[in-house]
C-alpha positions as YAML, in Angstrom:
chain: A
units: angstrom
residues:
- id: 1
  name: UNK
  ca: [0.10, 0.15, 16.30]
- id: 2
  name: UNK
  ca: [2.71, 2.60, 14.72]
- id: 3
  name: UNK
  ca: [2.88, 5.17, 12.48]
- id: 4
  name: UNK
  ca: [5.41, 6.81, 10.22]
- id: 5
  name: UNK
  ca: [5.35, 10.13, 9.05]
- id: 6
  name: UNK
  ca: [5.57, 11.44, 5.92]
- id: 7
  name: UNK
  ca: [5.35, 15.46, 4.59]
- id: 8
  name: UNK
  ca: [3.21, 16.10, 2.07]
- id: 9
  name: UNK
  ca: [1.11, 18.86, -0.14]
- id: 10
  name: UNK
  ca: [-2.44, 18.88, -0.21]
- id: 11
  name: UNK
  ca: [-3.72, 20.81, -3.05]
- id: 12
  name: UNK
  ca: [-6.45, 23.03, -0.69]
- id: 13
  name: UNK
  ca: [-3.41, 24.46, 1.33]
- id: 14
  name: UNK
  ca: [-0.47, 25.98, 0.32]
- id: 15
  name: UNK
  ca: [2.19, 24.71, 3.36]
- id: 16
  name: UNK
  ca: [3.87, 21.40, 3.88]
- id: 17
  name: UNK
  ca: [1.72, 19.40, 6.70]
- id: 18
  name: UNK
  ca: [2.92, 16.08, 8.21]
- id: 19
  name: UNK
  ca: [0.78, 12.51, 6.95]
- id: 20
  name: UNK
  ca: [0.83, 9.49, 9.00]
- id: 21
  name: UNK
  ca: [0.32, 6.60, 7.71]
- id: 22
  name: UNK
  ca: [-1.29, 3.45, 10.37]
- id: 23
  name: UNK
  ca: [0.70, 0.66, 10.15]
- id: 24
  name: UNK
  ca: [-2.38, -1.93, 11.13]
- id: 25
  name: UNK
  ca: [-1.89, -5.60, 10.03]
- id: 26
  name: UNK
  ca: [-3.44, -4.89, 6.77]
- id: 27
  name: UNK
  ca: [-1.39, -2.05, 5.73]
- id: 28
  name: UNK
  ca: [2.19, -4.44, 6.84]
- id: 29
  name: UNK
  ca: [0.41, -7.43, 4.18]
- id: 30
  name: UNK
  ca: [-0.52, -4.67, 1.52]
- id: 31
  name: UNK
  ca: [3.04, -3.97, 1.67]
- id: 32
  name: UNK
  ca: [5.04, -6.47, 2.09]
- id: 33
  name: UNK
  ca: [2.74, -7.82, -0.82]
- id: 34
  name: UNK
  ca: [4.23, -4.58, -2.69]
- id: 35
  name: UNK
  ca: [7.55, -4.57, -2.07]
- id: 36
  name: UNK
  ca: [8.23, -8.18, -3.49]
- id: 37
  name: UNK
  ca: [7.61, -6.99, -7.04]
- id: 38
  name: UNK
  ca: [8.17, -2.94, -6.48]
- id: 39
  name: UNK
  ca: [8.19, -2.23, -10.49]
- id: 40
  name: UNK
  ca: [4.65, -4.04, -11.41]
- id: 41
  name: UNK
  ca: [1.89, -2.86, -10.68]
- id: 42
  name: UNK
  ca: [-0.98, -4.69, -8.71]
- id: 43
  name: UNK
  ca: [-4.71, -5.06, -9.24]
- id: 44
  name: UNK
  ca: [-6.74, -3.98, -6.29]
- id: 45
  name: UNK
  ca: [-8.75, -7.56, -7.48]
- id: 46
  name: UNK
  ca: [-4.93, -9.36, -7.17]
- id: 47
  name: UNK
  ca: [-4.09, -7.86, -4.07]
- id: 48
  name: UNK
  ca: [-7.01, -8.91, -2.09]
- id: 49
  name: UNK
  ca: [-6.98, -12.04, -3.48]
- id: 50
  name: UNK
  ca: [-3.68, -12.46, -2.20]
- id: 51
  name: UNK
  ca: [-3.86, -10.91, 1.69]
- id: 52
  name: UNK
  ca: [-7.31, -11.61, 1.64]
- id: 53
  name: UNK
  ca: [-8.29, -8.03, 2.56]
- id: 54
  name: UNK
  ca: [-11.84, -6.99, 2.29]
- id: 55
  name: UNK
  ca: [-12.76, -4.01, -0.27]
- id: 56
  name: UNK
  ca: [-13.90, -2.17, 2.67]
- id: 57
  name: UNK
  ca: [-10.34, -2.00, 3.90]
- id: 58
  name: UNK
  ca: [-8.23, -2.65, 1.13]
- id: 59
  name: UNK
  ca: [-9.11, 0.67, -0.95]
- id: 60
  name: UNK
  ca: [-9.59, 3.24, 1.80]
- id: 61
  name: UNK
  ca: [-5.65, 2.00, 2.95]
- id: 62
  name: UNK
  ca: [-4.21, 2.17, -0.96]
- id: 63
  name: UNK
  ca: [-6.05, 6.14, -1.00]
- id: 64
  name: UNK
  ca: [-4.45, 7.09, 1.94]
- id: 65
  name: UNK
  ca: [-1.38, 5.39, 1.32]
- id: 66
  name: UNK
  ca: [-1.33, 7.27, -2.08]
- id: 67
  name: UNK
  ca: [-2.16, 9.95, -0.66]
- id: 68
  name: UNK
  ca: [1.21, 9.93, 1.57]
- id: 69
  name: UNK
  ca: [2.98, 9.20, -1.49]
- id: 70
  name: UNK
  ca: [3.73, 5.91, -1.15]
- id: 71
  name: UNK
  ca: [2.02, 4.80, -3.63]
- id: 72
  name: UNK
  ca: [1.30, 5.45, -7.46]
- id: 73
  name: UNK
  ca: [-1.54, 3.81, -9.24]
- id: 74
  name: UNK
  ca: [-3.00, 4.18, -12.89]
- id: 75
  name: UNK
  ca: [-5.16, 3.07, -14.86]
- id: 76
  name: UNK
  ca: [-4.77, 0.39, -17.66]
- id: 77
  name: UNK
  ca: [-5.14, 1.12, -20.89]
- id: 78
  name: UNK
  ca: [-8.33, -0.82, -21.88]
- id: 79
  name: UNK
  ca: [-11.60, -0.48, -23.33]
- id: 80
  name: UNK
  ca: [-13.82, -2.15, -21.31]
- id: 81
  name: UNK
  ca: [-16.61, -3.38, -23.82]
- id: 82
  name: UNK
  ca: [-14.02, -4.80, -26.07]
- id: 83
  name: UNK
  ca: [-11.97, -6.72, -22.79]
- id: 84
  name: UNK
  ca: [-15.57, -7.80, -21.17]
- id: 85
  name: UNK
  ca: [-14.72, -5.95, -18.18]
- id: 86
  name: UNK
  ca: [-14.44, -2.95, -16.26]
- id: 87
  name: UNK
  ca: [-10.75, -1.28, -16.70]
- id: 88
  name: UNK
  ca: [-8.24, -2.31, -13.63]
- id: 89
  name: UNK
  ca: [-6.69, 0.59, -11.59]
- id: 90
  name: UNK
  ca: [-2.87, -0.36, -10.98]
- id: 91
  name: UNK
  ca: [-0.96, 0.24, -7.82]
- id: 92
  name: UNK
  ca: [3.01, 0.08, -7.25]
- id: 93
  name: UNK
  ca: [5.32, 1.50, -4.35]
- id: 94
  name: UNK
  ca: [6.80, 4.65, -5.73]
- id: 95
  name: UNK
  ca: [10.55, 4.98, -5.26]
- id: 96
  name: UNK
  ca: [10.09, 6.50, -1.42]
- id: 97
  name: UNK
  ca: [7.17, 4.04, -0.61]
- id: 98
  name: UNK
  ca: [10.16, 1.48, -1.01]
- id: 99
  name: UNK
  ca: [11.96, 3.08, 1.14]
- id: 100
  name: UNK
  ca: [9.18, 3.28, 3.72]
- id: 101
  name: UNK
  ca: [7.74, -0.28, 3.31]
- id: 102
  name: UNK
  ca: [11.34, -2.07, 3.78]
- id: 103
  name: UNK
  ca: [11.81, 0.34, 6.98]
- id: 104
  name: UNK
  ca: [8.21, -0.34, 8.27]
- id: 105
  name: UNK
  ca: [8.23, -4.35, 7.38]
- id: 106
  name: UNK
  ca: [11.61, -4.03, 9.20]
- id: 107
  name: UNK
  ca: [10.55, -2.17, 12.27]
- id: 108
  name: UNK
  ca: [7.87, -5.57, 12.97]
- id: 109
  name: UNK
  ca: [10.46, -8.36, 12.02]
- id: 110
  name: UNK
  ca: [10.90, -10.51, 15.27]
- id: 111
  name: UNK
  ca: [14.10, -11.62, 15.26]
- id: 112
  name: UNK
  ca: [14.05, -14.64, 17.75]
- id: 113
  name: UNK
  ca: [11.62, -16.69, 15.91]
- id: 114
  name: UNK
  ca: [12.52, -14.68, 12.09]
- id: 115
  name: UNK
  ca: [8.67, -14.55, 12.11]
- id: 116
  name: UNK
  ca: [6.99, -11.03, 11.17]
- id: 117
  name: UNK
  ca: [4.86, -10.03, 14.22]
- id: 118
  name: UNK
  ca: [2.81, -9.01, 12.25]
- id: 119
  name: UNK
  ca: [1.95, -12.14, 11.04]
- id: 120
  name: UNK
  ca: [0.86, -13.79, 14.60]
- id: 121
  name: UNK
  ca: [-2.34, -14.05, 15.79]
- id: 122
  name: UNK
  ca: [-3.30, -11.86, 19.09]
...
């Protein structure tokens, strides 16, 4: 397992600290899921239906990823009794999350077989 880090602010102190940010299995499908359409923004319903990652997972990794500042989410612009539903929260790679996804996805590309290593089972 690897990590990249990132500096960022948290608002309770003052000085720059250093966030790392897992890169597990789930985080490499949350963002290669991510970086294939980096300007529209993803349900958290959409992208677990499409790595198949559990709640559980899935929105303690977008927080922290968020949190690192790859990530920028928002909320749609919806009123849920008139759409039937509860509002959607969106989340898309923010210019530096690109960055960091496409050098992360890279950093697990095998190039013998061109499969992600990721991807394999262990």
């Amino acid at each position: 397992m690897s990590t990249f880090e990132l500096g960022g602010r948290f608002s309770e102190r003052k000085n720059e600290m250093v966030q790392r940010v897992r890169l597990s299995g789930p985080t490499l499908q949350l963002l290669k899921l991510l970086i294939e359409n980096p300007k529209e923004g993803q349900s958290g319903a959409s992208i677990s239906k499409a790595t198949s990652i559990g709640s559980g997972t899935m929105y303690p990794l977008l927080q922290r990823l968020e949190s690192a500042g790859w990530l920028e989410s928002e909320w749609e612009q919806v009123e849920p009794s008139e759409a039937g539903r509860p509002r959607r929260r969106f989340y898309r790679l923010t210019r530096q999350g690109q960055g960091k996804a496409l050098e992360a996805l890279a950093q697990f590309q095998t190039h013998a077989a061109g499969v992600p290593s990721w991807t394999l089972s262990q």
